[in-house]
C-alpha positions as CSV (number, residue, x, y, z in Angstrom):
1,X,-26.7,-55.3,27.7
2,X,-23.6,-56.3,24.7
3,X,-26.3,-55.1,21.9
4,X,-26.5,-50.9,23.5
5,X,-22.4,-51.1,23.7
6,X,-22.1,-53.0,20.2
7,X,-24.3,-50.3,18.8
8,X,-22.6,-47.0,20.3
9,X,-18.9,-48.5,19.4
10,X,-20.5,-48.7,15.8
11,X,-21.5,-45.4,16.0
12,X,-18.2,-44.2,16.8
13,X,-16.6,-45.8,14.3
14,X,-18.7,-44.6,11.5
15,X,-18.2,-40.9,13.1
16,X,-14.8,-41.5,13.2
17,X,-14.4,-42.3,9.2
18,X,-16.7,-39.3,8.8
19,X,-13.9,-37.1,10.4
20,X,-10.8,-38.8,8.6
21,X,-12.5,-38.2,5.3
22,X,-13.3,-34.6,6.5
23,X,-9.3,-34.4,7.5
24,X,-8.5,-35.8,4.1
25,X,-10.6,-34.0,2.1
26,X,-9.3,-30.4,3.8
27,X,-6.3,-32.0,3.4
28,X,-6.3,-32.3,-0.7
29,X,-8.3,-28.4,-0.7
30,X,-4.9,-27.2,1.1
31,X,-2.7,-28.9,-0.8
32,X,-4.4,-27.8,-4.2
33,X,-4.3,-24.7,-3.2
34,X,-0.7,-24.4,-1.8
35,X,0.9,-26.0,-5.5
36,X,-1.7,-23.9,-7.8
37,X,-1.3,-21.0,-6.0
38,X,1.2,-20.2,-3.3
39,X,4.4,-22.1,-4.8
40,X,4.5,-20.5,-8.3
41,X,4.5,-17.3,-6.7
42,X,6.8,-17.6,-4.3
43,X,9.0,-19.2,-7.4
44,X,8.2,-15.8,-9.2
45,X,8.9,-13.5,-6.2
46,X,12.4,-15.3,-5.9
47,X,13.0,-15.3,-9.5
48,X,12.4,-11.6,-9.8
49,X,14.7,-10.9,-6.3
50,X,17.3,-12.6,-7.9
51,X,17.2,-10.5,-11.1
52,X,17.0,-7.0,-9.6
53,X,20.0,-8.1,-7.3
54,X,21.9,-9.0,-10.5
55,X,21.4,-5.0,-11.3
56,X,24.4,-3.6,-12.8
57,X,25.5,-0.1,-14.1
58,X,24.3,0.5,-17.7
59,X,21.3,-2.1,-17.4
60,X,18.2,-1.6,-18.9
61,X,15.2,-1.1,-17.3
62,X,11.3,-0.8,-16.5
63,X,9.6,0.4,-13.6
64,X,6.7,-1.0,-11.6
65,X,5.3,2.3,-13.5
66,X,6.3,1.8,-16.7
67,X,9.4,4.3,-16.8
68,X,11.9,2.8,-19.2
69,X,15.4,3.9,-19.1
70,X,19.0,3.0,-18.2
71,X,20.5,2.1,-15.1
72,X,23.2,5.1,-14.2
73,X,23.7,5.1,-10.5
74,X,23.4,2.3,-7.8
75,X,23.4,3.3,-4.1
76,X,22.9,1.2,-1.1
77,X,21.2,2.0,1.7
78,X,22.5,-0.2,4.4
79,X,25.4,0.4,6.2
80,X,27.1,-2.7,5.3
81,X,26.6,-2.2,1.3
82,X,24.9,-5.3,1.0
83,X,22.3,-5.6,-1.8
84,X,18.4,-5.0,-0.3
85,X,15.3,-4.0,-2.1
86,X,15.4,-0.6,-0.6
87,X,18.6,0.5,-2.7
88,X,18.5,4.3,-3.9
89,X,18.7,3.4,-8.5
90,X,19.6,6.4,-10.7
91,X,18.0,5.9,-14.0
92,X,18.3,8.0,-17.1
93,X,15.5,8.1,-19.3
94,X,16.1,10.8,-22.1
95,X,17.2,13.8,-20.7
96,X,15.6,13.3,-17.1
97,X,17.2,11.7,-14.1
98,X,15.0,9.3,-11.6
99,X,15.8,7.7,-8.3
100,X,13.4,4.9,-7.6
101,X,13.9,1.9,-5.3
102,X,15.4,-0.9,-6.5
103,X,12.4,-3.3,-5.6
104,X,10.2,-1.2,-7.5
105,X,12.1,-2.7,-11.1
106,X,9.7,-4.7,-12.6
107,X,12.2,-5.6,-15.4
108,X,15.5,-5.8,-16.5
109,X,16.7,-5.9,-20.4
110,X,19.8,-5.8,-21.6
111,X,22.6,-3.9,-21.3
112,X,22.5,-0.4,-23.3
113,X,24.8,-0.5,-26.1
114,X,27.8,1.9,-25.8
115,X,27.1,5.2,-28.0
C-alpha cells in the first residue's frame, strides 16, 4: 500500500519540475523579448516626444513625408496651450506654406540661420 502512494507523490514531483522549467523558460522568452524589443522602442518613442516638444520658431525640419523646411508658426490645440502631439506647425519650405501636426515631425535640425 506505501509503494502506489510513494510512486504517485514521485510522479507529481517530476510533473511539478516539468511545469517550473516551463514557467521559467516562458519566463526568459518574455523577458528577451521585452529588453530586445519593447524597451528600446519605448526609449526611442520618448526620445523623439521629447524633441518635437522642444520645437521652437525658426527650427529646422523634416516630416514623416520627407517635406524639409522651417518651422514658421506653432499653434496649439488645446485649450490650455499645453504642448500635445496634435499641435497645428506652419512650415515654410521655399515659397509654399504647410500645416502639419506636430507629431508627424520625424526630425528636427538646427536652427535656420538668419538671412
Amino acid at each position: 500500500m506505501t509503494v502506489p502512494v510513494v510512486a504517485s507523490l514521485a510522479a507529481l514531483q517530476v510533473a511539478g519540475n516539468q511545469v517550473a522549467s516551463m514557467i521559467f523558460m516562458y519566463g526568459a522568452i518574455f523577458a528577451i523579448f521585452y529588453f530586445v524589443l519593447l524597451r528600446p522602442q519605448q526609449k526611442q518613442r520618448k526620445a523623439h516626444n521629447e524633441m518635437v516638444k522642444q520645437l521652437k520658431k525658426g527650427d529646422e525640419v523634416v516630416t514623416a513625408g520627407g517635406l524639409v523646411g522651417e518651422v514658421m508658426h506653432i499653434a496649439p490645440r488645446a485649450a490650455d496651450g499645453a504642448v500635445g502631439m496634435e499641435d497645428r506647425v506652419t512650415i515654410k519650405s521655399g515659397e509654399s506654406r504647410v500645416v502639419i501636426e506636430r507629431g508627424r515631425i520625424a526630425r528636427v535640425g538646427a536652427s535656420a540661420p538668419a538671412a
